[in-house]
Kinemage of the C-alpha trace (Angstrom):
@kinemage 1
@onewidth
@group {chain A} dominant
@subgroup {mainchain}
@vectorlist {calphas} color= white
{ca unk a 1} P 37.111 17.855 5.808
{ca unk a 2} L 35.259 14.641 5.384
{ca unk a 3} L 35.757 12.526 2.204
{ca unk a 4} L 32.263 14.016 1.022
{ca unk a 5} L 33.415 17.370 1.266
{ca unk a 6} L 36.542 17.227 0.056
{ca unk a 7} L 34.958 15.406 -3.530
{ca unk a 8} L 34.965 17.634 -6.171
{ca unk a 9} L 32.127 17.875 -8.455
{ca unk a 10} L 32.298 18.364 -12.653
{ca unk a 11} L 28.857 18.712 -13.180
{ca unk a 12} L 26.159 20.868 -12.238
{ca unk a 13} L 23.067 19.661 -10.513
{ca unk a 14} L 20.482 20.094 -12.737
{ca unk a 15} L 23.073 18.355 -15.364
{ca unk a 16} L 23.241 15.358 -12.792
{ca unk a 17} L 21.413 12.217 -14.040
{ca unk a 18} L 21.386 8.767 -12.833
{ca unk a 19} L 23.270 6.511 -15.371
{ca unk a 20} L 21.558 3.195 -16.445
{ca unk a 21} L 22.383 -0.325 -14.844
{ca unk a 22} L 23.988 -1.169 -17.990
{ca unk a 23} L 26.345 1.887 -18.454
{ca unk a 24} L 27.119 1.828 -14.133
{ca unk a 25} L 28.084 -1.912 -14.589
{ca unk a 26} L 30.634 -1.700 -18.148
{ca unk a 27} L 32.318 1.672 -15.887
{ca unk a 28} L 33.103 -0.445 -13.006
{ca unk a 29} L 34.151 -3.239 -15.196
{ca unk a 30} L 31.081 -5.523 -14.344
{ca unk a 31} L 29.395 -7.143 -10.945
{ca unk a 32} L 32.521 -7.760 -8.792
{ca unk a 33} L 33.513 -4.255 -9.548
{ca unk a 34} L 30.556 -2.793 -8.215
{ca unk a 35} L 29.918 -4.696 -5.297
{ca unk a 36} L 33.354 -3.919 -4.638
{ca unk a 37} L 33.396 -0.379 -4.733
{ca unk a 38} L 30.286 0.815 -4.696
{ca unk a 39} L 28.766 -1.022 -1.514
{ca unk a 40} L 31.268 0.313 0.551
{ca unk a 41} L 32.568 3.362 -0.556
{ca unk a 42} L 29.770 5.190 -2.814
{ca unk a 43} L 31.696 9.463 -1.285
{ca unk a 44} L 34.433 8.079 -3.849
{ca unk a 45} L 32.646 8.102 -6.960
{ca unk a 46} L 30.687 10.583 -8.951
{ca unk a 47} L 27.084 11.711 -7.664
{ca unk a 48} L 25.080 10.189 -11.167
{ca unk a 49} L 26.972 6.325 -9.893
{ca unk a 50} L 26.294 6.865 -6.592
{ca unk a 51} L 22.141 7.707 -7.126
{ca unk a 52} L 22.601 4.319 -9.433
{ca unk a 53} L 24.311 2.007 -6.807
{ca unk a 54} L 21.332 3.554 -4.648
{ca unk a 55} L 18.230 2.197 -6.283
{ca unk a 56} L 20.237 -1.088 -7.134
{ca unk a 57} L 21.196 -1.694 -3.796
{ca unk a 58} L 18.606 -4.301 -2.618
{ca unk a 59} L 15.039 -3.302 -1.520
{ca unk a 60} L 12.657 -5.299 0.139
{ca unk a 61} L 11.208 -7.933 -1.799
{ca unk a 62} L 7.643 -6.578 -1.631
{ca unk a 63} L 6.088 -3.960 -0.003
{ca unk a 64} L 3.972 -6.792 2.054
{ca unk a 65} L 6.402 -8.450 4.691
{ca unk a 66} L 3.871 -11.484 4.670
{ca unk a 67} L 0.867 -12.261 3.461
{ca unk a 68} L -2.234 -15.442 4.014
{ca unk a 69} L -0.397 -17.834 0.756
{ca unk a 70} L -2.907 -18.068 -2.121
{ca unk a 71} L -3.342 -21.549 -3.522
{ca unk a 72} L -3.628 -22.540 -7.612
{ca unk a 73} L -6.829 -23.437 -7.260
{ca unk a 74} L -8.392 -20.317 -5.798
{ca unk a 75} L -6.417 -18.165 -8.101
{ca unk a 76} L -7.856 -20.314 -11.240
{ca unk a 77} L -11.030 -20.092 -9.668
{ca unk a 78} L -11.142 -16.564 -9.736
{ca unk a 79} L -9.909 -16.407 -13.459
{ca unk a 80} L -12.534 -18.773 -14.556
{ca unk a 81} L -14.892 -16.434 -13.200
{ca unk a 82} L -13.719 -13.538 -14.618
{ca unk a 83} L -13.764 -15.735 -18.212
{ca unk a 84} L -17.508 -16.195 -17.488
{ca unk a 85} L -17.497 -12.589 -17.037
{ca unk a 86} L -15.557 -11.308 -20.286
{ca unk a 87} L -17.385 -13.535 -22.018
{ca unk a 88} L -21.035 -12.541 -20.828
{ca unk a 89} L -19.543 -8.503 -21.392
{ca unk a 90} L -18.473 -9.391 -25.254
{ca unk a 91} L -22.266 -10.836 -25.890
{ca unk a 92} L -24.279 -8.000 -25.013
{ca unk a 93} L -21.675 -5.488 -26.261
{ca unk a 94} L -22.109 -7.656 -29.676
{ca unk a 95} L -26.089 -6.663 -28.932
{ca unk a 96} L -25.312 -2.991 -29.260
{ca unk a 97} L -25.805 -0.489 -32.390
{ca unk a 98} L -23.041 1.835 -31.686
{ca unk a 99} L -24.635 4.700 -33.947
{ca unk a 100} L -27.097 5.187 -31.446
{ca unk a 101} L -24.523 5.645 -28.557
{ca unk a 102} L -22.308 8.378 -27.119
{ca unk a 103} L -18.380 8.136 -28.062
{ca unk a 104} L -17.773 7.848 -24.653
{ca unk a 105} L -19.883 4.805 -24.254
{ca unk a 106} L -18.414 3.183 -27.745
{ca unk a 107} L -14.985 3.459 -25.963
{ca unk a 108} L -15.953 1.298 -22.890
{ca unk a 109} L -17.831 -1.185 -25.308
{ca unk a 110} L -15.624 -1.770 -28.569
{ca unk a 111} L -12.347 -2.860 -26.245
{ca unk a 112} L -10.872 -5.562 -24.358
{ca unk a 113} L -13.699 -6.277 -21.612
{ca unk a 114} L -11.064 -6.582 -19.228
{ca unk a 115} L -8.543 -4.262 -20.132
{ca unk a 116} L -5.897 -6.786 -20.280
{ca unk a 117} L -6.163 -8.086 -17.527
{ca unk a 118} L -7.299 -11.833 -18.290
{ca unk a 119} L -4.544 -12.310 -20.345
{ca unk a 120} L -1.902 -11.389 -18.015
{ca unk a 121} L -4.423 -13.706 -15.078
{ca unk a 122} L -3.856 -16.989 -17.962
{ca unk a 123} L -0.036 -15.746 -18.253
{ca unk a 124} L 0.953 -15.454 -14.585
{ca unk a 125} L 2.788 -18.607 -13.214
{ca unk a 126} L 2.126 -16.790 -9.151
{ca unk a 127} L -1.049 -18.044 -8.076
{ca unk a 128} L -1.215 -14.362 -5.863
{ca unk a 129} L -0.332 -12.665 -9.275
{ca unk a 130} L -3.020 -14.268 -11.141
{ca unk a 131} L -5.475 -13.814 -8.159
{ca unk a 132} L -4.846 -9.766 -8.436
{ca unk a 133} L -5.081 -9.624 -12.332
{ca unk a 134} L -8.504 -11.534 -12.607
{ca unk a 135} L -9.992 -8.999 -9.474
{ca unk a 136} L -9.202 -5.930 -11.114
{ca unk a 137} L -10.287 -7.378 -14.457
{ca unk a 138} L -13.188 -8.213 -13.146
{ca unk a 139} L -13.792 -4.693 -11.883
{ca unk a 140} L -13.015 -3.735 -15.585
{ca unk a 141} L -15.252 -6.339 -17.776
{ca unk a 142} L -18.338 -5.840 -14.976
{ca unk a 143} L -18.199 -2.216 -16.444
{ca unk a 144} L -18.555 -3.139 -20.077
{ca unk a 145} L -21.829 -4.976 -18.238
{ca unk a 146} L -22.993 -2.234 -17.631
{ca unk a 147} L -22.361 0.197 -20.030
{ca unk a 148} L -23.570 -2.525 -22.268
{ca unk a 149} L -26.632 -2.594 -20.317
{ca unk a 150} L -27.346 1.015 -20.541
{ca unk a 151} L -27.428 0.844 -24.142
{ca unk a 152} L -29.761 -1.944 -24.507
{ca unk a 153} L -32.187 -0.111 -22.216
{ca unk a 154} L -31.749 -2.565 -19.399
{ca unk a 155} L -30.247 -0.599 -16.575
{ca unk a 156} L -32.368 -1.468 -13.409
{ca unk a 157} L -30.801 0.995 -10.772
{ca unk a 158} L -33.221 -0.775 -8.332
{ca unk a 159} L -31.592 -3.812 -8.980
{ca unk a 160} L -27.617 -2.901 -8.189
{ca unk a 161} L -29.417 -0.928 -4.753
{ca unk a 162} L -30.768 -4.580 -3.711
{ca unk a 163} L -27.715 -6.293 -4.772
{ca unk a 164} L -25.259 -3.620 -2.612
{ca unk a 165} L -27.205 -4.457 0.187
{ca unk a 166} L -26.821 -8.014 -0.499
{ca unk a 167} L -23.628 -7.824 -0.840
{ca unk a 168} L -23.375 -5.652 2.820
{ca unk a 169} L -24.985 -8.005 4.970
{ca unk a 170} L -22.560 -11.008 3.171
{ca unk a 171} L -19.574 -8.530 4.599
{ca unk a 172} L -21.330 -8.012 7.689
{ca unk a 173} L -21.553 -11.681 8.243
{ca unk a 174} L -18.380 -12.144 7.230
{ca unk a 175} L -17.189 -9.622 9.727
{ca unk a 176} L -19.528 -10.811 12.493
{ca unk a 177} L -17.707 -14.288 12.352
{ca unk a 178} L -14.360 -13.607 13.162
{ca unk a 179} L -15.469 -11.109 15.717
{ca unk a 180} L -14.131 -12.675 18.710
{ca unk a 181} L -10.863 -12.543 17.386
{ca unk a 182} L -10.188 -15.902 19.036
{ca unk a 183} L -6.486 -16.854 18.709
{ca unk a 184} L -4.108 -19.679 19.799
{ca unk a 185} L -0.752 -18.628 18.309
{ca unk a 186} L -0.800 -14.436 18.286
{ca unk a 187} L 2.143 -14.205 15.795
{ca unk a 188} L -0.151 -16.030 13.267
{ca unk a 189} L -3.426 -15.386 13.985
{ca unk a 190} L -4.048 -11.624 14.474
{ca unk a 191} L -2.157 -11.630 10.751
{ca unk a 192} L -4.368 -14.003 9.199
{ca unk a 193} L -7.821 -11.723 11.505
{ca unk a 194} L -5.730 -8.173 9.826
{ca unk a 195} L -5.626 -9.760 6.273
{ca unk a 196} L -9.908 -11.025 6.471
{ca unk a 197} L -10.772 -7.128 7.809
{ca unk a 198} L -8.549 -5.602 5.342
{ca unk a 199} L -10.279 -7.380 2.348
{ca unk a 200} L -13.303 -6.906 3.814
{ca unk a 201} L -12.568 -3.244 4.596
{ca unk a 202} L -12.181 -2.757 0.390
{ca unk a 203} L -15.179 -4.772 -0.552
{ca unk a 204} L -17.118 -2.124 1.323
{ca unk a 205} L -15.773 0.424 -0.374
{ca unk a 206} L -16.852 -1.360 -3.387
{ca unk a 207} L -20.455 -2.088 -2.187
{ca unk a 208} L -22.125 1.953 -3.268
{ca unk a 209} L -25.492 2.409 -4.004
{ca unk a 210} L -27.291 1.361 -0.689
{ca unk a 211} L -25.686 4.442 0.858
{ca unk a 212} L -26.048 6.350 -1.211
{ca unk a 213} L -30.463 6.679 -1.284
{ca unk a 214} L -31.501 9.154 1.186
{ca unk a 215} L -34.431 7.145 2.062
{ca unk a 216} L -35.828 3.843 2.417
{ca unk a 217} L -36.697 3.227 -0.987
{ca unk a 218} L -34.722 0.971 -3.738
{ca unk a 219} L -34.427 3.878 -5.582
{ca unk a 220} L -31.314 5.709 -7.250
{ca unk a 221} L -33.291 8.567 -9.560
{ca unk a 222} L -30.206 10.810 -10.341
{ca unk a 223} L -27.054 8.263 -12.036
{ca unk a 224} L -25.410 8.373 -14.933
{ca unk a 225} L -24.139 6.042 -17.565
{ca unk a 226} L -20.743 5.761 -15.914
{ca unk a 227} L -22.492 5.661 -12.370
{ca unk a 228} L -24.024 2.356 -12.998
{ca unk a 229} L -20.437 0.588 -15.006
{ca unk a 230} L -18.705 1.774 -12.161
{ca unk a 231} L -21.538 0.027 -9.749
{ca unk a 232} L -21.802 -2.902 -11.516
{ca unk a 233} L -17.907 -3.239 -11.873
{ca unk a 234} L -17.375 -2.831 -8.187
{ca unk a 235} L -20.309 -5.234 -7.143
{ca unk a 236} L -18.196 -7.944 -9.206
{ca unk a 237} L -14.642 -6.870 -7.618
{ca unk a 238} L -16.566 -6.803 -4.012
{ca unk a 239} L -18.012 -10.200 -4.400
{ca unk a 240} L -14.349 -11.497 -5.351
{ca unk a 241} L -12.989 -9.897 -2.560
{ca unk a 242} L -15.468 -11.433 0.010
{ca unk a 243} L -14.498 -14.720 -1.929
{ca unk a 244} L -10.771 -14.426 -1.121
{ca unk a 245} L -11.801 -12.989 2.858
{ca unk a 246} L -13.187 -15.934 3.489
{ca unk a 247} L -10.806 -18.566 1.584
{ca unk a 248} L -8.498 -16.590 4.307
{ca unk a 249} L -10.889 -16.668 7.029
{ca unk a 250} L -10.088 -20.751 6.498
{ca unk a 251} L -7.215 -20.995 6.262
{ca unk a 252} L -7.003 -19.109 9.681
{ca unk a 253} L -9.565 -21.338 11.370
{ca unk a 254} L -7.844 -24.202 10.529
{ca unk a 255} L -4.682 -23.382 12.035
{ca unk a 256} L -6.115 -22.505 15.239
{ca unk a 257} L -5.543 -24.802 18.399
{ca unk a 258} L -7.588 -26.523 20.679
{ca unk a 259} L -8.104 -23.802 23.412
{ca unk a 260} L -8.341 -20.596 20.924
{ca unk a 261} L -8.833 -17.765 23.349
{ca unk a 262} L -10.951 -14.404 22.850
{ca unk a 263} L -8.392 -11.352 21.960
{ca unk a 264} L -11.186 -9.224 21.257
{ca unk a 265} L -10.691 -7.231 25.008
{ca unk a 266} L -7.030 -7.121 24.653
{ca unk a 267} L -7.459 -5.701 20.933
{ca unk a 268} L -9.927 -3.099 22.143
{ca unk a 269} L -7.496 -2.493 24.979
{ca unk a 270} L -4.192 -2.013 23.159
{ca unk a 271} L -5.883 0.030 20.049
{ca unk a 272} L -6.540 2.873 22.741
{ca unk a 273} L -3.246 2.419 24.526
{ca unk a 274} L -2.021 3.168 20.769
{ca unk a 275} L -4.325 6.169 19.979
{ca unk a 276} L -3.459 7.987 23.106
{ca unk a 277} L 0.539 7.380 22.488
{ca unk a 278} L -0.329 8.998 19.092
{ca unk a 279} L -2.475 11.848 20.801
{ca unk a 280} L 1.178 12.729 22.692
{ca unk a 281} L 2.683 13.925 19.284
{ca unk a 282} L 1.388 17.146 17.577
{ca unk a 283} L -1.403 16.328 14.620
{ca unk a 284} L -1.014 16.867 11.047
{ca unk a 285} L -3.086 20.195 11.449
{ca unk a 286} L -0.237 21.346 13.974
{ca unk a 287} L 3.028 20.296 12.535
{ca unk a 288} L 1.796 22.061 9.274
{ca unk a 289} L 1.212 25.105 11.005
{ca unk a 290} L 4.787 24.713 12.756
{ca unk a 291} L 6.486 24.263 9.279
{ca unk a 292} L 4.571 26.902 6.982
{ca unk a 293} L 3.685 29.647 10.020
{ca unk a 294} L 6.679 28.982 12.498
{ca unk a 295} L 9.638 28.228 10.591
{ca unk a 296} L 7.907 29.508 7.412
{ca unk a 297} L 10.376 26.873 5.391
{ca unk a 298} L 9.495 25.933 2.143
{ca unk a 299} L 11.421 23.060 -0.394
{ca unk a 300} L 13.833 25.540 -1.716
{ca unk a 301} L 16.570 24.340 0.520
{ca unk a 302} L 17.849 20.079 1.431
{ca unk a 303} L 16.302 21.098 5.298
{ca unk a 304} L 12.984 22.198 3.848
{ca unk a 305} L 12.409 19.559 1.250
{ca unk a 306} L 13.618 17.478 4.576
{ca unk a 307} L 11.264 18.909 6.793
{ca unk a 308} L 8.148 18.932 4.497
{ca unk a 309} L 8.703 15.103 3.009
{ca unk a 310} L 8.995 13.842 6.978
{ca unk a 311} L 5.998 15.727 7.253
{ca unk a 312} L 3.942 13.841 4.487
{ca unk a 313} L 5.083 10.664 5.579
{ca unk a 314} L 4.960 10.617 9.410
{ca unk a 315} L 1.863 13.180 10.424
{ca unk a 316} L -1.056 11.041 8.193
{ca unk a 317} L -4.391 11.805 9.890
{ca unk a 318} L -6.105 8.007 7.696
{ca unk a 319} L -6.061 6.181 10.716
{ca unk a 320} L -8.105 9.016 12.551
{ca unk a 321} L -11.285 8.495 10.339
{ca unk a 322} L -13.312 5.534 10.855
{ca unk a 323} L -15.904 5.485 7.995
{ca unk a 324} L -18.652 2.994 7.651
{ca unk a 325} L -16.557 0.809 5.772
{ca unk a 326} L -14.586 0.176 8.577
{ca unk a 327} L -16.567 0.153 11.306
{ca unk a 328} L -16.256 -2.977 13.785
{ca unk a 329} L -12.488 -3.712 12.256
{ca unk a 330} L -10.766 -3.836 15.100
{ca unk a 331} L -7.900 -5.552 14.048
{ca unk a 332} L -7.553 -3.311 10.801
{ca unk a 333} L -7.475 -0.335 12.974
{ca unk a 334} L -5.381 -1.464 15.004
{ca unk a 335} L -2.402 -2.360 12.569
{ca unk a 336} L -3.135 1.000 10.926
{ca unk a 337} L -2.492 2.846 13.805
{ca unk a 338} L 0.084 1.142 15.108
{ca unk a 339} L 1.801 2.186 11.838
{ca unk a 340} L 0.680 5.921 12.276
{ca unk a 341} L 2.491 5.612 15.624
{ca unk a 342} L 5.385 3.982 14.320
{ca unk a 343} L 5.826 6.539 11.753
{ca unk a 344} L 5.411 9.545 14.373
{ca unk a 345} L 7.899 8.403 16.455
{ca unk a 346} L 10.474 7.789 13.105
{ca unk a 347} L 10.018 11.569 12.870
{ca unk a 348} L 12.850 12.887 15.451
{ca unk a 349} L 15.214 9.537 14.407
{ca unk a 350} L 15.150 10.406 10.966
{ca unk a 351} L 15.445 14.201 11.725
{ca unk a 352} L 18.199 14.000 13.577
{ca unk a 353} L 20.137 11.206 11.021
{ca unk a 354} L 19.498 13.429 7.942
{ca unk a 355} L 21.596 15.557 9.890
{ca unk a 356} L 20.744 19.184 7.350
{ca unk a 357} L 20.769 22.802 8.192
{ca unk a 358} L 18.823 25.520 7.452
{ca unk a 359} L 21.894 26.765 5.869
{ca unk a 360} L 22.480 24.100 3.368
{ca unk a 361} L 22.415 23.786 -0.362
{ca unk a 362} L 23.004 20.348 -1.247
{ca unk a 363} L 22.914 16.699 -0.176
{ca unk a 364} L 25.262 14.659 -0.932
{ca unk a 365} L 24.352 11.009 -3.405
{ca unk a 366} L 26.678 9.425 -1.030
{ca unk a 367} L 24.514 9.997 1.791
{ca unk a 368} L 21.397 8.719 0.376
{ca unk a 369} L 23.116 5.755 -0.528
{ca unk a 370} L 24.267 5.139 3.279
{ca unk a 371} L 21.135 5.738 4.555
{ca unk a 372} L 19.579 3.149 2.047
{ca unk a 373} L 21.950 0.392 3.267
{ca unk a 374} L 21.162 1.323 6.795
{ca unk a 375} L 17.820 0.981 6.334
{ca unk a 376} L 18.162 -2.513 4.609
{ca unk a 377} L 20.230 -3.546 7.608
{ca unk a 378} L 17.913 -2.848 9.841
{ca unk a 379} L 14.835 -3.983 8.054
{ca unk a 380} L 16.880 -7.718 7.777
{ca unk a 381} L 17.842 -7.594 11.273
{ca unk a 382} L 14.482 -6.659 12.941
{ca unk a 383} L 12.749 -8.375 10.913
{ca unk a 384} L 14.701 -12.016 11.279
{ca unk a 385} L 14.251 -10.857 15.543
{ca unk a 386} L 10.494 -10.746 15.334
{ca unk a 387} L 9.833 -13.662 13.217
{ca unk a 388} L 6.073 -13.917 13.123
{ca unk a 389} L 3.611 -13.311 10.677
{ca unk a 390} L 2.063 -10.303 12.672
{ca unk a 391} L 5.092 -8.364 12.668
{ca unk a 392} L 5.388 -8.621 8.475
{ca unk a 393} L 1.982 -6.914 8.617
{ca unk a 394} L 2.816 -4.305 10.935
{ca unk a 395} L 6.554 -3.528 9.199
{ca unk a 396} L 4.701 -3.645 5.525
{ca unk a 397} L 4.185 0.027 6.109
{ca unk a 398} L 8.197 0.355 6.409
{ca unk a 399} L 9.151 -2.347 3.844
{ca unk a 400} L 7.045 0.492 1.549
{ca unk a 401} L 8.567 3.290 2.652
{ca unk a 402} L 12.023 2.118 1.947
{ca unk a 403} L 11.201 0.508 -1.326
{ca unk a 404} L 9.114 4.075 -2.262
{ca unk a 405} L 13.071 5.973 -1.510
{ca unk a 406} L 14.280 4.810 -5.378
{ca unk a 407} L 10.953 6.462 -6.867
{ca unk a 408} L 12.522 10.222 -7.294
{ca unk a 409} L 16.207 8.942 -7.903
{ca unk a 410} L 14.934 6.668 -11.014
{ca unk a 411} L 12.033 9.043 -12.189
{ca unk a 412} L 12.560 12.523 -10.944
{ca unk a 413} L 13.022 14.454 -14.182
{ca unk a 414} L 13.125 18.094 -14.178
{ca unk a 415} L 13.782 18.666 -10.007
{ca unk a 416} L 16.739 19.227 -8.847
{ca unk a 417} L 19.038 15.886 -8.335
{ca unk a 418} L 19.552 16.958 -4.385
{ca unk a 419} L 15.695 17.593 -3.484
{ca unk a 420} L 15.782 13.913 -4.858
{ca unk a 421} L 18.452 12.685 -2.680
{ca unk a 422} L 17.355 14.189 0.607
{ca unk a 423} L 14.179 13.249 -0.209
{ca unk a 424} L 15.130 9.657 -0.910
{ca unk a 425} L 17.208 9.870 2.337
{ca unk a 426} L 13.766 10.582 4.419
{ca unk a 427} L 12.100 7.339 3.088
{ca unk a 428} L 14.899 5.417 3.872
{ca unk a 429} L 15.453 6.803 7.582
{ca unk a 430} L 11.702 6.304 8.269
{ca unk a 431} L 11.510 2.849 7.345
{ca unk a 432} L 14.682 2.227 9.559
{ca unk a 433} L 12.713 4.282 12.438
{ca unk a 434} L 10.099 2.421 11.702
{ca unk a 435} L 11.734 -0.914 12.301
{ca unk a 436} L 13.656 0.055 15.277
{ca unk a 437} L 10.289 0.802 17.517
{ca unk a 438} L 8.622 -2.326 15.767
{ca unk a 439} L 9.125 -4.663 19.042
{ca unk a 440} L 7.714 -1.710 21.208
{ca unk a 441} L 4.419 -2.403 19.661
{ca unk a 442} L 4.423 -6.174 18.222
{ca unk a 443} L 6.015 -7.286 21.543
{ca unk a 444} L 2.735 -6.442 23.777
{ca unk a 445} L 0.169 -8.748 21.675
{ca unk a 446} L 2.336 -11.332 21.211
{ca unk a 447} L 3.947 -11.646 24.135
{ca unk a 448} L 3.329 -15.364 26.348
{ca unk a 449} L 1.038 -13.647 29.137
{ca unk a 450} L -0.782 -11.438 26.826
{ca unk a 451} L -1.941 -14.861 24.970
{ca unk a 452} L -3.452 -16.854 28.094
């Protein structure tokens, strides 16, 4: 029998809970202990140490690999602007005589404009930190705009229509300029292209109201209260995203070299060598057929739970739509679906290393544990193979996926502690599939021929 058999078990599973940091570390007798005993041999210890050792074995830092750097002054730029903005919100909410409003509207206008959100932008020493608080704050105190505005009677729906389209042909420009995808350094450069379209991607789903009207006219009739916050919220995040595209969009011009060639054929050209590798694999429709008609499995058992989380994870059908917001994105599509494939063919790899039955009733902490430090093995050692910025984009999806395996084990009250383990298991063996078929599809665009 194997060491995990043969380990017997005092508890019951649903008594089974994952001990704090603090208690794990003053059982083993403190750090040296632990690393000790637990990296190495987690089958000798009981399951509630073993799911600890598990989510404090180390993750990736961030679910981004690598992103464009953000400098102190854009980042202070940005919270200046959303100072302005608090500041403009706070005046006319000042304007308003609450009797003669809703409760719902008294909510949005008697708190913090931006939820919080500029003082954790003035608090934040990370110039990328600061950068995110003051664009979601500024999504928050543009709302208080307009819910203020409501109130005082001046909500001018004609006026956020003219400003969305504004704001779309500022994106389209944007988009429009990089469109050659001209590079001189691959591993660099189609990063720094991905990061622009993926900014640009969201400020377009910011940017509402021009589509919206059914008809030519600058006309919304039918909006609510909350319609036109929410627009005038989003207008302000979208124009703070183009901001920070195009900050990016320079700092990837002025790496490029003196003979930048156009990608834009080879893009087009490897985005449908990607989509018809992904058409070889069954579609989401299919393999949920195959699971609930076929094999009729539910997540009553370790293989189900197994069978339906690699499901969720590997058979996403995102990357199939194409809305307007992404349309001439080449680059965006292209990293998104070179994930999708990535994560289809994890599917049989992480199968086959779960290594359940039909016939089982538990999983073993042990096991999740091991496939955690697996992952993280391979994640390091792929990762310091394809050093280039392109590849952190690409393996961001797995760097997720293995940091998203500690969710259930720290949080999962009320399930049973092996759904949670097998569960964890499948994050971790995905992102480690993931990784091991990165070079298959980073290798091809980066390569020295592909870049004359």
């Amino acid at each position: 029998m194997s060491p995990d058999e043969q380990r017997p078990s005092t508890h019951s599973d649903d008594q089974r809970s994952t001990l704090s940091r603090r208690q794990l570390l003053g059982l083993l007798g403190g750090g040296g202990a632990l690393a000790g005993i637990g990296w190495f041999a987690p089958e000798w210890l009981p399951d509630p140490v073993t799911d600890t050792l598990t989510t404090m074995y180390p993750d990736p830092s961030s679910n981004y690999v690598w992103r464009p750097p953000v400098s102190d002054e854009h980042a202070d730029e940005a919270v200046q602007r959303l100072e302005e903005t608090v500041e403009r919100a706070t005046v006319l909410a000042s304007q308003v005589d609450f009797d003669t409003i809703d409760e719902d509207m008294r909510f949005h206008l008697r708190g913090s404009p931006a939820g919080g959100h500029l003082e954790s932008a003035r608090d934040k020493l990370n110039a990328r930190d600061r950068l995110q608080h003051a664009t979601t704050g500024l999504q928050y105190a543009g709302e208080t705009i307009g819910y203020a505005k409501v109130a005082l009677g001046e909500d001018d729906p004609e006026f956020l229509v003219e400003r969305s389209r504004e704001l779309e042909r500022t994106t389209d420009e944007t988009v429009d300029s990089i469109s050659e995808y001209r590079v001189s350094d691959p591993g660099r450069d189609l990063a720094y292209l991905y990061s622009v379209e993926r900014l640009l991607s969201f400020a377009r789903i910011n940017i509402g109201w021009d589509r919206s009207a059914d008809d030519e006219s600058n006309v919304v009739d039918d909006y609510s209260p909350r319609d036109f916050a929410a627009e005038w919220g989003s207008h302000l995040q979208a124009k703070q995203r183009i901001r920070t595209a195009r900050y990016y969009r320079e700092q990837y011009r002025s790496g490029l070299g003196d003979d930048p060639r156009s990608h834009r054929e080879r893009l087009d050209d490897a985005l449908l060598g990607i989509l018809a590798e992904i058409d070889r694999y069954p579609t989401r429709d299919e393999m949920r057929t195959k699971l609930e008609d076929e094999l009729d499995l539910d997540q009553s058992t370790p293989y189900g739970a197994a069978r339906w989380e690699l499901f969720t994870l590997c058979f996403d059908n995102d990357f199939r739509y194409i809305g307007d917001f992404e349309r001439d994105l080449t680059m965006k599509h292209l990293v998104d679906s070179a994930q999708s494939l990535l994560a289809r063919q994890a599917h049989e790899f992480a199968l086959s290393e779960l290594d359940v039955e039909p016939e089982d009733s538990d999983y073993d902490s042990g096991r999740s544990f091991r496939a955690k430090r697996r992952a993280m093995h391979e994640f390091r050692e792929t990762h310091r193979e394809l050093d280039s910025h392109f590849a952190g984009v690409v393996a961001s999806e797995a760097a997720s996926r293995i940091r998203g395996g500690d969710v259930g084990l720290e949080i999962g009250d009320g399930v049973p502690r092996w759904q949670l383990r097998v569960e964890s298991a499948v994050y971790y063996f995905v992102g480690e599939g993931m990784m091991r078929n990165l070079g298959d599809v980073v290798d091809p665009l980066l390569s020295a021929e592909n870049s004359r």
